[in-house]
Every structure is written in structure tokens, then in C-alpha cells.
BALO-552161 format. One record per atom (N, C-alpha, C): x, y, z. Coordinates in steps of 0.05 Angstrom, whole numbers, padded with zeros to 5 digits, always signed. Example, Ala and Ser with C-alpha at 12.3 -4.5 7.8 and 13.67 -1.06 7.14 Angstrom:
2
+00264-00114+00156 +00246-00090+00156 +00264-00066+00156 +00257-00045+00142 +00273-00021+00143 +00258+00001+00157 
***
This chain:
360
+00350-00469-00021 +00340-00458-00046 +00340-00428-00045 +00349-00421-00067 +00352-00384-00062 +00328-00379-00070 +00315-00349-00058 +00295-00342-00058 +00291-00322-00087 +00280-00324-00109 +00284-00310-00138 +00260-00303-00131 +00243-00292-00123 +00209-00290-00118 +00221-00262-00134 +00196-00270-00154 +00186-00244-00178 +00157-00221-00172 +00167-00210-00150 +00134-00209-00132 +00142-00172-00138 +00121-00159-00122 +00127-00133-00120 +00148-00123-00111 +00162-00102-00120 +00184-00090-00114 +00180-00064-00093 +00160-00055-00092 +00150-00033-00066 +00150-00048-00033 +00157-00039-00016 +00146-00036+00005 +00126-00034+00022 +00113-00038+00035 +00085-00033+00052 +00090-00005+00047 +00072+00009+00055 +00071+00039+00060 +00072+00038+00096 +00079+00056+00110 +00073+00060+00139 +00045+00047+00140 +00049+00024+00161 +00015+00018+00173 -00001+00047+00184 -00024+00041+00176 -00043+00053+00196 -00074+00024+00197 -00069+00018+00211 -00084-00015+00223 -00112-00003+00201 -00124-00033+00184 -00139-00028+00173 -00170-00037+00186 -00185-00027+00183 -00214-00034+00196 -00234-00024+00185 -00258-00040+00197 -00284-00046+00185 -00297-00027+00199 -00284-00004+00218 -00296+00011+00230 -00323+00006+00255 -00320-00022+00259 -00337-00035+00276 -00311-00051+00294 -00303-00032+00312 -00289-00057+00331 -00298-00081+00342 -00319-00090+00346 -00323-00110+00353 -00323-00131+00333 -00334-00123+00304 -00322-00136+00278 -00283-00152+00282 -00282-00125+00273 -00248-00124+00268 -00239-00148+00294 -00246-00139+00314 -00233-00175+00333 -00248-00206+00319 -00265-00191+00324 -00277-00227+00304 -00258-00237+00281 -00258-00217+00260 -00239-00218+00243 -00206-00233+00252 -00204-00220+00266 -00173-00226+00280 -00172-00259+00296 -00195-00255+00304 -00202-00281+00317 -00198-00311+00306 -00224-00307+00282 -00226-00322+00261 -00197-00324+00248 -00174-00308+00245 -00154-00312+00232 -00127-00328+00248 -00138-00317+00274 -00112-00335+00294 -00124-00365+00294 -00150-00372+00289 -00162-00398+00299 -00157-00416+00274 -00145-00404+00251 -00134-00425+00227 -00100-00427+00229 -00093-00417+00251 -00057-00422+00271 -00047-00410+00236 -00057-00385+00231 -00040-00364+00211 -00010-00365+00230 +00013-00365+00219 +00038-00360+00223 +00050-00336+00213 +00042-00325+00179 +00065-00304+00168 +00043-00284+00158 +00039-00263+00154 +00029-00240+00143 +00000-00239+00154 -00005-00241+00189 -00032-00250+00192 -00053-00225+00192 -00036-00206+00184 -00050-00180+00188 -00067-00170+00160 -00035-00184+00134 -00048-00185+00114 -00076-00203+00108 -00079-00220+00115 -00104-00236+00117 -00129-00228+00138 -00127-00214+00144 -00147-00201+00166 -00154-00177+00152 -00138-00164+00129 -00144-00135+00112 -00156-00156+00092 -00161-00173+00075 -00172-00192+00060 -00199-00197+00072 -00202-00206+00089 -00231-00208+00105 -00246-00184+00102 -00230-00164+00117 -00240-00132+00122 -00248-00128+00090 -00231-00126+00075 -00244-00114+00042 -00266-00132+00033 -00265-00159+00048 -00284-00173+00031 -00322-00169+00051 -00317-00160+00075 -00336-00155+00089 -00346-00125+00081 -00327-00114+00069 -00331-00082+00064 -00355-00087+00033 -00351-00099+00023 -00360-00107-00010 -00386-00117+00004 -00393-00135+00026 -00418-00134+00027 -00442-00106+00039 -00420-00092+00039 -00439-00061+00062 -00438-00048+00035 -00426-00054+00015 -00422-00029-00010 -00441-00024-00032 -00464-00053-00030 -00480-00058-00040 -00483-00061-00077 -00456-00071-00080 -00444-00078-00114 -00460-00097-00123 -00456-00092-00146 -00473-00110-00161 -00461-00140-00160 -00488-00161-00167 -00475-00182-00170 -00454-00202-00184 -00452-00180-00212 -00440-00174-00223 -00408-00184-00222 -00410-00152-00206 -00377-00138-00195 -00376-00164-00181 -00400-00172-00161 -00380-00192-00139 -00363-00224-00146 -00390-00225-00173 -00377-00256-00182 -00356-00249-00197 -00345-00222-00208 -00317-00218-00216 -00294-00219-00205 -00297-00204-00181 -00281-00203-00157 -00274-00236-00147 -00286-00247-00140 -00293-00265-00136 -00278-00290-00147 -00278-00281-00165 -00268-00311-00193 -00245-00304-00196 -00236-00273-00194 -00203-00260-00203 -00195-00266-00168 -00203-00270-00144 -00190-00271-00130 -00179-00300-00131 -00190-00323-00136 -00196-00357-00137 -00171-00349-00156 -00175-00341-00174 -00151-00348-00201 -00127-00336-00194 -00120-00316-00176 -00093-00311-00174 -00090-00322-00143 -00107-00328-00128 -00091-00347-00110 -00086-00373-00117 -00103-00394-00136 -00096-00414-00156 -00074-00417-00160 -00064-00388-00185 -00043-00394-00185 -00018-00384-00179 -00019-00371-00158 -00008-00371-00131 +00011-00383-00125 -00009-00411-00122 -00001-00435-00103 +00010-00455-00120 +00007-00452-00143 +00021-00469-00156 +00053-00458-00168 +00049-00427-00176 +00075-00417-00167 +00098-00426-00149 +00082-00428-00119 +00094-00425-00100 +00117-00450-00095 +00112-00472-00104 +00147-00488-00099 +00164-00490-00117 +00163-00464-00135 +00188-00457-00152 +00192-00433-00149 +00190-00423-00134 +00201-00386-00127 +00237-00393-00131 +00248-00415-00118 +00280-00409-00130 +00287-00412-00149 +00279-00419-00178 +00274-00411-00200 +00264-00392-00217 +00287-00386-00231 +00284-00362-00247 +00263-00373-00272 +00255-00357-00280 +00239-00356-00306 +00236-00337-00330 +00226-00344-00347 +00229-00335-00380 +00207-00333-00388 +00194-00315-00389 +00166-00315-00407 +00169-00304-00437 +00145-00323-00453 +00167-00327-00481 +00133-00318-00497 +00135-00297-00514 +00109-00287-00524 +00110-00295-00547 +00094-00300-00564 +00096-00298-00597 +00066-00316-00609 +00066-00322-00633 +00042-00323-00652 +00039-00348-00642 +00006-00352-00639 -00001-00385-00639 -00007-00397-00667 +00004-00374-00680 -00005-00393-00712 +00019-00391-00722 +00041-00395-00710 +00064-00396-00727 +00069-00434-00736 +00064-00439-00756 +00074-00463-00763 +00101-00479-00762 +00093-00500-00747 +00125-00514-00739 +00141-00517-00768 +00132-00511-00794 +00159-00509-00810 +00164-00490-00807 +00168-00465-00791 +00173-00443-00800 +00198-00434-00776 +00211-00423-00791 +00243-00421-00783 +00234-00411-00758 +00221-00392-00751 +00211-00373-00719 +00204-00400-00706 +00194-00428-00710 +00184-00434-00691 +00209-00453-00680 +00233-00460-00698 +00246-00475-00697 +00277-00460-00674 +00270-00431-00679 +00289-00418-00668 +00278-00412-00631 +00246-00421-00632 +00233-00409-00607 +00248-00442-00591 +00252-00465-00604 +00243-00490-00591 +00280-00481-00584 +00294-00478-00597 +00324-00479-00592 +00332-00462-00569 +00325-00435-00573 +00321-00409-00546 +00308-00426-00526 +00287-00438-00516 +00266-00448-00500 +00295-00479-00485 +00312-00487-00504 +00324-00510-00494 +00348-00493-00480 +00364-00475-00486 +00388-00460-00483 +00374-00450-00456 +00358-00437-00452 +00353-00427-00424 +00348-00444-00401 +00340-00477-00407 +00333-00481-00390 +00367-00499-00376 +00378-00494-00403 +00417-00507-00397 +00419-00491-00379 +00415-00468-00379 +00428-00448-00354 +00415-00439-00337 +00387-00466-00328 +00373-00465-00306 +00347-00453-00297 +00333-00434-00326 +00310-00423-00330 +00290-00450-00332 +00271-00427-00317 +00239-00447-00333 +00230-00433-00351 +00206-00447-00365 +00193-00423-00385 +00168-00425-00382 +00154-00401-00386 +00129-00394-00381 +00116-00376-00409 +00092-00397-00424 +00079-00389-00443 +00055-00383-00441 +00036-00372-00464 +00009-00368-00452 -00013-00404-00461 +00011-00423-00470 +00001-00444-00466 -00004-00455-00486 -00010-00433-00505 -00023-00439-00534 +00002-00459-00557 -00004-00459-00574 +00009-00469-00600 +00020-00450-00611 +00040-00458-00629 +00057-00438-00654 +00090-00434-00630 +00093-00406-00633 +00111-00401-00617 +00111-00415-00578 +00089-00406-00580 +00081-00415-00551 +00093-00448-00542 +00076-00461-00567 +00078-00496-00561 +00121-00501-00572 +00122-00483-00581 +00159-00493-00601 +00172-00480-00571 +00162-00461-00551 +00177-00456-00531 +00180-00482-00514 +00154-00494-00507 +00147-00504-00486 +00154-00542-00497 +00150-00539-00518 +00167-00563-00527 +00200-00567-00529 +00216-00552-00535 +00245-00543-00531 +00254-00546-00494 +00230-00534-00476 +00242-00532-00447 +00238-00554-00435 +00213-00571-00445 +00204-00610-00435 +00178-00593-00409 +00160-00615-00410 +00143-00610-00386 +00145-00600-00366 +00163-00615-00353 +00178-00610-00326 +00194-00577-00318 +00192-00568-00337 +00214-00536-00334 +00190-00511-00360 +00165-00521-00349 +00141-00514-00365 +00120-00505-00352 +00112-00479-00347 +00088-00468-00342 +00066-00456-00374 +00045-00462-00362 +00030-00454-00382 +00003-00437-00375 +00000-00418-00383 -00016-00390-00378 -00041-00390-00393 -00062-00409-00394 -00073-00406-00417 -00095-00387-00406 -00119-00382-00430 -00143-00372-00421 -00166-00377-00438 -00189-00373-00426 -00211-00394-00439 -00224-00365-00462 -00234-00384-00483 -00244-00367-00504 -00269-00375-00516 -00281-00360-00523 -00303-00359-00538 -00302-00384-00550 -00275-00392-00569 -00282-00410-00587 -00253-00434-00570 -00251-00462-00583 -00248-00484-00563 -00215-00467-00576 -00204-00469-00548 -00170-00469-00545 -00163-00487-00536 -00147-00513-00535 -00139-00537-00524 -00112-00521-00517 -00093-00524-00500 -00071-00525-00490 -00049-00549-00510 -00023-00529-00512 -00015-00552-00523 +00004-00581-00526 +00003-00596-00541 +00007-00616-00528 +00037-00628-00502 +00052-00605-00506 +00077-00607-00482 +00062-00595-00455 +00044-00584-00451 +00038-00575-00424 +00010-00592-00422 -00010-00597-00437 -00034-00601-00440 -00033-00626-00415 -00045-00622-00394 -00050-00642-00366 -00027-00638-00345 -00011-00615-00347 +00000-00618-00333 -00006-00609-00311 -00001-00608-00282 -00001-00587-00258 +00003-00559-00263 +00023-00549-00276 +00030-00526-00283 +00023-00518-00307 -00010-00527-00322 -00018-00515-00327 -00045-00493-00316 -00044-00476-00307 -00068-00457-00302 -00079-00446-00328 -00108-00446-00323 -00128-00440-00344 -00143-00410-00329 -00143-00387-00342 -00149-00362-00331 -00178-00356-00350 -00198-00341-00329 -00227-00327-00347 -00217-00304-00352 -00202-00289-00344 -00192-00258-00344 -00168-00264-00361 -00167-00247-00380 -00142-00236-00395 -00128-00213-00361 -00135-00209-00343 -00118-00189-00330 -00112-00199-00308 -00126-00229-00299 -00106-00239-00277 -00088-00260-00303 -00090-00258-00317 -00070-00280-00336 -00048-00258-00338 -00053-00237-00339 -00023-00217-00351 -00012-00210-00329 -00028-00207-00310 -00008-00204-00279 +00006-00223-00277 -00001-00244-00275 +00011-00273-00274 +00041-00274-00290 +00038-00266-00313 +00061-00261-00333 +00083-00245-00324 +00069-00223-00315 +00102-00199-00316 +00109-00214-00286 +00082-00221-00261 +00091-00225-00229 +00111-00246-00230 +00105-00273-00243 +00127-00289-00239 +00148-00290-00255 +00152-00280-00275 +00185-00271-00295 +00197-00255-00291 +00223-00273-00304 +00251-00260-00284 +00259-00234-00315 +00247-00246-00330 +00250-00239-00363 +00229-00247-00382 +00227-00225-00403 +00213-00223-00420 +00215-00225-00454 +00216-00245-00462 +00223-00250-00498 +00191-00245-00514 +00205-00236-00538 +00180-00238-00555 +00188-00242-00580 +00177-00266-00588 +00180-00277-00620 +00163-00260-00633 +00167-00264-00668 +00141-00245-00680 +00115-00252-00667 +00093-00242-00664 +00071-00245-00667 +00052-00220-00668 +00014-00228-00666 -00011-00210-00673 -00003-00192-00658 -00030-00184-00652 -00043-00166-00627 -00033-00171-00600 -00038-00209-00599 -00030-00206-00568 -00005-00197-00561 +00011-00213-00579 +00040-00200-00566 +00050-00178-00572 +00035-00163-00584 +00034-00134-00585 +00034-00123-00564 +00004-00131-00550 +00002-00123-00533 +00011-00127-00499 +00017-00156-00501 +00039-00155-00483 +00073-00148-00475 +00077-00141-00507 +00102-00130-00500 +00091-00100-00493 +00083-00079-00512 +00082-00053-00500 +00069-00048-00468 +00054-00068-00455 +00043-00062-00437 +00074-00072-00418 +00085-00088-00415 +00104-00096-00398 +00125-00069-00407 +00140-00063-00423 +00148-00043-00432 +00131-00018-00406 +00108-00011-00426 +00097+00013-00399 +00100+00008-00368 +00098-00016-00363 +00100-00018-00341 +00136-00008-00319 +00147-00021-00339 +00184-00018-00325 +00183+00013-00337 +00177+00026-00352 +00175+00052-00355 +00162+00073-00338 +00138+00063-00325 +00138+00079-00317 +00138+00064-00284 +00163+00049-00277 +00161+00041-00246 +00140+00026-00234 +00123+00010-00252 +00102-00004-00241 +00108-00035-00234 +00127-00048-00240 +00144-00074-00240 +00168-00067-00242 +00184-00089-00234 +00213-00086-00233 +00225-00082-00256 +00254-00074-00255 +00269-00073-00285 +00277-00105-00282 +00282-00121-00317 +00280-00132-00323 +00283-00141-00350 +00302-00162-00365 +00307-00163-00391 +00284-00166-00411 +00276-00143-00431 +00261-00149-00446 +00271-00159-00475 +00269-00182-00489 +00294-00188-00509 +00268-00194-00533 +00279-00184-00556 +00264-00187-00588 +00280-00210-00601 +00266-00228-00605 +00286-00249-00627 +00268-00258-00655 +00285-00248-00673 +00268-00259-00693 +00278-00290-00713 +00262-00299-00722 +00281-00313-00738 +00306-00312-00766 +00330-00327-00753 +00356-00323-00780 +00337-00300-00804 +00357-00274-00805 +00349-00263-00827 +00318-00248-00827 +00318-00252-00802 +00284-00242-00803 +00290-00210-00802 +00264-00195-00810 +00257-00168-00805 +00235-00157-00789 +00225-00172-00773 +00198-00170-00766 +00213-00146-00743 +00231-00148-00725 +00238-00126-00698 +00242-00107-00716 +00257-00110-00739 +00275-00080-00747 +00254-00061-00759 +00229-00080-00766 +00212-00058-00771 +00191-00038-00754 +00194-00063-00731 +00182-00051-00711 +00197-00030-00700 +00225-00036-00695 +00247-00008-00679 +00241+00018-00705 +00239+00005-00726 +00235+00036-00747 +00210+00058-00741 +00183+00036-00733 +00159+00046-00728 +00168+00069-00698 +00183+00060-00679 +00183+00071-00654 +00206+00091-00667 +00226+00088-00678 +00245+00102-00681 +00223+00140-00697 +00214+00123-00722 +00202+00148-00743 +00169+00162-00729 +00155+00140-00712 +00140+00149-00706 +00128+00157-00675 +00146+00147-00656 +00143+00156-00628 +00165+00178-00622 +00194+00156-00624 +00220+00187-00614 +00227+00201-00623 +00213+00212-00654 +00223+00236-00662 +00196+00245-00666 +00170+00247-00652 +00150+00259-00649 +00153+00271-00615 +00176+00262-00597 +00184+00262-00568 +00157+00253-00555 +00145+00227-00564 +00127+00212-00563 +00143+00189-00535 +00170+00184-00538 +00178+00170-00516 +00216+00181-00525 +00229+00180-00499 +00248+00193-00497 +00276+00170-00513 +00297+00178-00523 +00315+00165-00528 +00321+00136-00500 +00331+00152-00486 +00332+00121-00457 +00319+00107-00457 +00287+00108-00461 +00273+00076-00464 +00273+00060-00488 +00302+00075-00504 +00301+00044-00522 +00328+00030-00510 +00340+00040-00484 +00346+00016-00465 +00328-00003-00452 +00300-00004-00452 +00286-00014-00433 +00287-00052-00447 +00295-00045-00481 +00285-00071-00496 +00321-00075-00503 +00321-00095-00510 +00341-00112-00524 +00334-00134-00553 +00337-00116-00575 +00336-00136-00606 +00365-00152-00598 +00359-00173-00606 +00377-00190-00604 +00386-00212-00633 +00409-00215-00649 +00410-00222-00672 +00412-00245-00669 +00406-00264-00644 +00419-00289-00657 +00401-00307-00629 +00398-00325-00622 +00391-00343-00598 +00413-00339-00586 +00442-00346-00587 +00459-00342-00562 +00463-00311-00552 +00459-00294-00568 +00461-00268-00563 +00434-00258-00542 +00411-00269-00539 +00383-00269-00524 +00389-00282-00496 +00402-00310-00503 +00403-00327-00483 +00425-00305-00462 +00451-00295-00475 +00470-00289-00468 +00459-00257-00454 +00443-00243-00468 +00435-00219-00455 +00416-00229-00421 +00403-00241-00423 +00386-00250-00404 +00398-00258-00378 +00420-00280-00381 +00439-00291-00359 +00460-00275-00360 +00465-00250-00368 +00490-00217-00358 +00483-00207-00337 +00450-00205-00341 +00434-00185-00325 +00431-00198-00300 +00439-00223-00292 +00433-00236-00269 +00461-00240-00255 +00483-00226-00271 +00517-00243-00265 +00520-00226-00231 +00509-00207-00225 +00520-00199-00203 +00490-00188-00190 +00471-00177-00206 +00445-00161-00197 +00432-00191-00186 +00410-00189-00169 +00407-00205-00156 +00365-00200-00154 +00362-00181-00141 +00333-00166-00141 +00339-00138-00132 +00312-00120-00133 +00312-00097-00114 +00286-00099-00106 +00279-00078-00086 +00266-00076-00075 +00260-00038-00070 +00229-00025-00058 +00240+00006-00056 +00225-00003-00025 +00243+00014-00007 +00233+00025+00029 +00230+00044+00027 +00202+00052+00021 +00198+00092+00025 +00219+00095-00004 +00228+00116-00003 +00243+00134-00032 +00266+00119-00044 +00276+00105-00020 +00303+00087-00025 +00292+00061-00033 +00311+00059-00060 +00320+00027-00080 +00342+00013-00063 +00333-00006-00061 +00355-00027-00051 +00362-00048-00062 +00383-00047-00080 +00394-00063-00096 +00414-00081-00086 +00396-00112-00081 +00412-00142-00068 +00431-00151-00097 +00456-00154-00090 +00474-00168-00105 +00488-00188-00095 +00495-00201-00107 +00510-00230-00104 +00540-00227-00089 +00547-00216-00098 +00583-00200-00091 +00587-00169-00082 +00601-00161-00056 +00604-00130-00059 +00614-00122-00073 +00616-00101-00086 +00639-00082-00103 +00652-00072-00088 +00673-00072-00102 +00702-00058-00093 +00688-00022-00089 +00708-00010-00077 +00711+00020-00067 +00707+00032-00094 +00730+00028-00108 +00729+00040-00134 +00710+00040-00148 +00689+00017-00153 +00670+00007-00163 +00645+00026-00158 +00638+00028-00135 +00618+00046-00130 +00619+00071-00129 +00641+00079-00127 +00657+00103-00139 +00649+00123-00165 +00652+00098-00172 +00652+00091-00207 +00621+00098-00218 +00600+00086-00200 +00571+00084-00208 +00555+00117-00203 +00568+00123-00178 +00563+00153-00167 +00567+00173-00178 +00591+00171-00194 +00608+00184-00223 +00590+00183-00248 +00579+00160-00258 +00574+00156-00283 +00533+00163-00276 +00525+00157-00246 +00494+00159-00249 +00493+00178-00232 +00504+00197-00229 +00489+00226-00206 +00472+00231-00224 +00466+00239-00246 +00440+00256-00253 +00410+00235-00251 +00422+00209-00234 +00393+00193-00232 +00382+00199-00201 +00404+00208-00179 +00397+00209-00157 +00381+00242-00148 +00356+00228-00137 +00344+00251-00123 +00357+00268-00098 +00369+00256-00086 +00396+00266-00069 +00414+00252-00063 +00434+00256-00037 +00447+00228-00029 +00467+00220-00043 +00472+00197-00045 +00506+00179-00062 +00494+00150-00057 +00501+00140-00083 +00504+00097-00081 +00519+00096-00060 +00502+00084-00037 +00524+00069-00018 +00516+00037-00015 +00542+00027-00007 +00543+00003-00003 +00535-00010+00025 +00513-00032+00033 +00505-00032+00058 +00497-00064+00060 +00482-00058+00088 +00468-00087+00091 +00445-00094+00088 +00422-00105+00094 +00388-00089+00099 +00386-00081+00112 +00359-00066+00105 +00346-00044+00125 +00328-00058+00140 +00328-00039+00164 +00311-00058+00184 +00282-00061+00165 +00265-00041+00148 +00238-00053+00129 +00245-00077+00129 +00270-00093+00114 +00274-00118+00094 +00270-00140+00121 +00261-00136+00146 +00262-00162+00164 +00246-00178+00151 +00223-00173+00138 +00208-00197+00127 +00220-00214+00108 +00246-00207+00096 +00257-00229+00080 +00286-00239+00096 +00284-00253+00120 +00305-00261+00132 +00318-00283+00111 +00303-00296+00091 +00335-00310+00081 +00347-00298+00059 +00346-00268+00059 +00372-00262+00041 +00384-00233+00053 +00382-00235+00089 +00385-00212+00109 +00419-00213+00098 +00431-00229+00094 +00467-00226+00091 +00468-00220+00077 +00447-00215+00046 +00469-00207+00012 +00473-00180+00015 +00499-00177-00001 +00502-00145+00010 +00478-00124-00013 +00482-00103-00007 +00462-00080-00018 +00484-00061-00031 +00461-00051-00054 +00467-00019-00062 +00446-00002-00049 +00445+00013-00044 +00419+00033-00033 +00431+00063-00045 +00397+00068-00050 +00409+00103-00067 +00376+00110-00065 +00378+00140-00072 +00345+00155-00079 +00341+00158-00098 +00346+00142-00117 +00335+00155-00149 +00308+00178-00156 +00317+00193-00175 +00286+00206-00181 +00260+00194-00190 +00266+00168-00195 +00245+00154-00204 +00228+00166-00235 +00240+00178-00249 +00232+00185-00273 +00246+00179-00299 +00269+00161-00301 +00288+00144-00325 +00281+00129-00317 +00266+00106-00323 +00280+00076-00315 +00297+00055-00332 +00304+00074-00358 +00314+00065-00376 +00341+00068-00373 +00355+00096-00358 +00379+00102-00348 +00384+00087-00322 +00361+00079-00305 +00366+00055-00281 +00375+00033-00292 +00365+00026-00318 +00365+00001-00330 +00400-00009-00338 +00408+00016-00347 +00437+00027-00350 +00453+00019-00325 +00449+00025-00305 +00456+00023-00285 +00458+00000-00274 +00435-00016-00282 +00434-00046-00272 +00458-00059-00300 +00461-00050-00316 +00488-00070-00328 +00509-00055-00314 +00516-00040-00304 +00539-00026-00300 +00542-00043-00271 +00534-00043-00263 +00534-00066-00234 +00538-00091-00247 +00526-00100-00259 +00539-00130-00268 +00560-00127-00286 +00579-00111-00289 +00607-00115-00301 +00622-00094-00278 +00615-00089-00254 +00629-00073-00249 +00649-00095-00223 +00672-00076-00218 +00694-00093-00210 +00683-00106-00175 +00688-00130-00175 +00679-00141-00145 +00702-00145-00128 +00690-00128-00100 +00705-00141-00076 +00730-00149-00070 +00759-00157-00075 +00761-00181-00065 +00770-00182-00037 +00764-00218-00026 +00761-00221-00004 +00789-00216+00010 
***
């Protein structure tokens, strides 16, 4: 199974060993961690102890702790239920829970939601009805996560996910939205309110400003609809010509006119790009196929004004990447970007998936 894990794209920082400042603690700690026969990241679970022993010297409220507390349970929850589909790609699909199944948007969400999963996607909703339930009904149970979260007033899950395993139920709107951008490979948004308002501009901020990976963000409205074009007018008349946000981040999104045109942007971006990762200043971009000489040639030519020094070169991993031994053979791009476009990186990542490969 190939490894698609949608996880952080940074690096550790250089260790400096973490502690409770009580050595005799810190071995206990270590103790207690080798005596549950930990095998992989046992150091990381010994800094988990340490922060959570630190919270009782810090003297927080009870408050803070039953917060902490409940957001830690809910994102290791769902975690673990994540965890035996990491070789699967995914689609998280936003839009109105009041969109009515006569309504052309919901009929176009159920068609998009079936087409992705032909070419091997799952989909991931916030669980609800309208767009949500026409996604998750189009993909079938089985190729269906559901994100819900508990509310003031009764929210039932709906009826294509409602009992399933892969439904998780969240108290936090902010371990539910980590959840969202951490495990998708891609990002759609049908019309909808506030929420998907607000989850698109926040995922948006995020690949903007380097806080998550780059990643297809795709607008689909329904046949004939206007709901994006008025939204691109709002950003067009009232953000980029106030230099409110720069021309390049309206690479970051993709309007899309049609379902195969969405479906079709989503599976381009995957034809040769694979993941990245950053070691210290350097991006390391895993692809499926090397490029030819000319090819990278080609990238060094068309993106020097993205590199902070240096040239795209073509490589293997770096000794950092030992922790992911099963994808130590895919070849690499490695470069120093300035880290301040990510909408001209974004550029970059199609120019790699059409650019000329290898041959053997």
C-alpha cells in the first residue's frame, strides 16, 4: 500500500532532548514508555507525558485542563481511525447543509462525490445533510468519512454515514478543522453559508501562508450557476486591487466549469507530484517518475525568482527522510525556495506534472 499520509509537511527542528527538568522524573517517564514495548517515535511519547506532567506544575485552570484534555481524546480518536487508510487519497467536499436534494448543486455534489471515487478517492464531509449528505451518498459508505460536530441544537449525521465507523463526532469546531485540511489530499467547495466560507478562506490562508501543504483547492458550482463568479468578483474588486492579496494567490484556487473539469484538475495534480516535505530551508519534492535533464532545466529557467539560493536538483532522500523508509527509493526535487509565493510554488507543482519524464 503506498504511503499518501496527509500529515505535516515540516521536519522536526534539531533535537535538544525535552524535559521536566527533574531527571529523576524524565527516566521514569522513559521508563514507563519502554514498559508499554513502544517501537516508533518513543521519544515523541515521552515529550506527551513531559507536557502533560508540566500542565500539572502550571497550575491551569480546570477549565483549560478538561479542554486540553477532550481535544487531545478527539484527535487521537480520530487518529486512529484515519490510520488504516493513509494509502488513500482523499477529497474533502464543503458546501450548505440546507441545500435541497432537488436542487441542481446537490445533484452535481452526488455526481463529483461518484467520479472521484472511479479514480480511487475517498470523501470526507463534515457529515451533515444538503451538499454534505449528496457527497457522501454519490461515494457509498464504504469510501466515506464523516466529520461531524455536536451542537447546541440536535444534528443527526446523515443517513449514508449515520453508524458508521468512520463516522467521528467532534466538541471542538478546531480539532474538527484540523482533521479536515490533516487528512485531504484536496479541497472542493460547493455553494454554501458561513461555514464554508469559512473553511475555504481559512484553508486558503493556510497554503498561503506555508502552514499546510500545497494542494488542489477546486470551486464547483452548479450547471449555469453564479455563486464562484461572484465570489472571484468580490476578491477580484475588493481584495486585489486594494493589494489586499497579491495576483499569484488566485493560483492557490481553481473555479472549475463543469464536474469533469474538477474531477480532472484534482487527478493532474497527482499525475507525477507525489508529496513534499521541508528539512531545515530545503523542500523536497517526492515524484513518481524522474525528469529528464532538460526537464529540470526547464523548471530552474522558468522558477529562479522562487529560489532563495541554489538550483532544482534532482536527488534521492536526505538522510532527515530515514523516518519514512517506505518511500526511501522515489526520486526527489530538492531546492530553497523563499518561502513567500506559494501560489508561484503552486505553479511549479503543475509544471512538474506535465513536465517531460526520464526515459529508462
Amino acid at each position: 500500500m503506498q504511503d499518501f499520509t496527509a500529515g505535516s509537511t515540516h521536519a522536526l527542528p534539531s533535537k535538544i532532548r525535552k524535559t521536566t527538568g527533574r531527571p529523576e522524573i524524565d527516566q521514569r517517564i522513559r521508563e514507563l514508555v519502554a514498559d508499554f514495548d513502544c517501537d516508533t517515535e518513543c521519544e515523541l511519547i515521552e515529550q506527551l507525558i513531559m507536557t502533560a506532567y508540566k500542565l500539572a506544575k502550571d497550575k491551569i485552570t480546570t477549565a483549560d485542563l478538561k479542554m486540553l484534555n477532550r481535544s487531545m481524546n478527539e484527535l487521537r480518536y480520530a487518529a486512529r481511525v484515519f490510520a488504516g487508510y493513509r494509502g488513500i487519497r482523499k477529497v474533502c467536499v464543503f458546501g450548505s447543509a440546507r441545500t435541497a436534494e432537488t436542487d441542481p448543486a446537490y445533484q452535481t455534489a452526488v455526481e463529483f462525490a461518484q467520479k472521484m471515487v472511479a479514480h480511487g478517492y475517498m470523501i470526507i464531509t463534515g457529515g451533515g445533510d444538503g451538499i454534505m449528505g449528496a457527497a457522501q451518498r454519490g461515494a457509498g459508505k464504504e469510501n466515506s468519512f464523516g466529520l461531524n460536530i455536536r451542537l447546541p441544537f440536535e444534528q443527526r449525521a446523515n443517513e449514508t454515514i449515520h453508524g458508521d465507523p468512520k463516522l467521528i463526532t467532534f466538541n471542538y469546531f478546531f480539532t474538527r478543522k484540523l482533521n479536515f485540511v490533516k487528512e485531504s489530499h484536496a479541497i472542493v467547495l460547493f455553494p454554501g453559508g458561513f461555514g464554508t466560507m469559512d473553511e475555504g478562506f481559512e484553508v486558503l490562508t493556510l497554503i498561503q501562508t506555508g502552514k499546510t501543504r500545497i494542494m488542489p483547492l477546486v470551486l464547483v458550482d452548479k450547471p449555469g450557476g453564479t455563486y464562484w463568479k461572484t465570489w472571484l468578483r468580490f476578491l477580484e474588486d475588493h481584495l486585489e486591487r486594494r493589494g489586499l492579496i497579491s495576483p499569484d494567490d488566485f493560483n492557490l484556487f481553481h473555479a472549475a466549469s463543469s464536474i469533469d473539469e474538477a474531477v480532472e484538475h484534482i487527478t493532474r495534480f497527482y499525475r507525477n507530484y507525489r508529496s513534499y516535505r521541508w528539512v531545515g530551508q530545503r523542500m523536497v519534492i517526492r515524484i513518481k517518475s524522474r525528469l529528464s535533464e532538460f526537464a529540470v532545466e526547464k523548471l530552474n529557467a522558468d522558477f529562479d525568482d522562487l529560489l532563495e539560493d541554489g538550483r532544482i536538483v534532482q536527488g534521492r532522500a536526505l538522510p532527515e527522510e530515514a523516518n519514512e523508509p517506505d518511500i526511501a527509493d522515489v526520486p526527489r526535487l530538492i531546492l530553497r525556495p523563499h518561502q513567500r509565493n506559494f501560489g508561484r510554488l503552486r505553479l511549479m507543482f503543475d509544471a512538474i506534472n506535465e513536465a517531460e519524464i526520464e526515459q529508462a
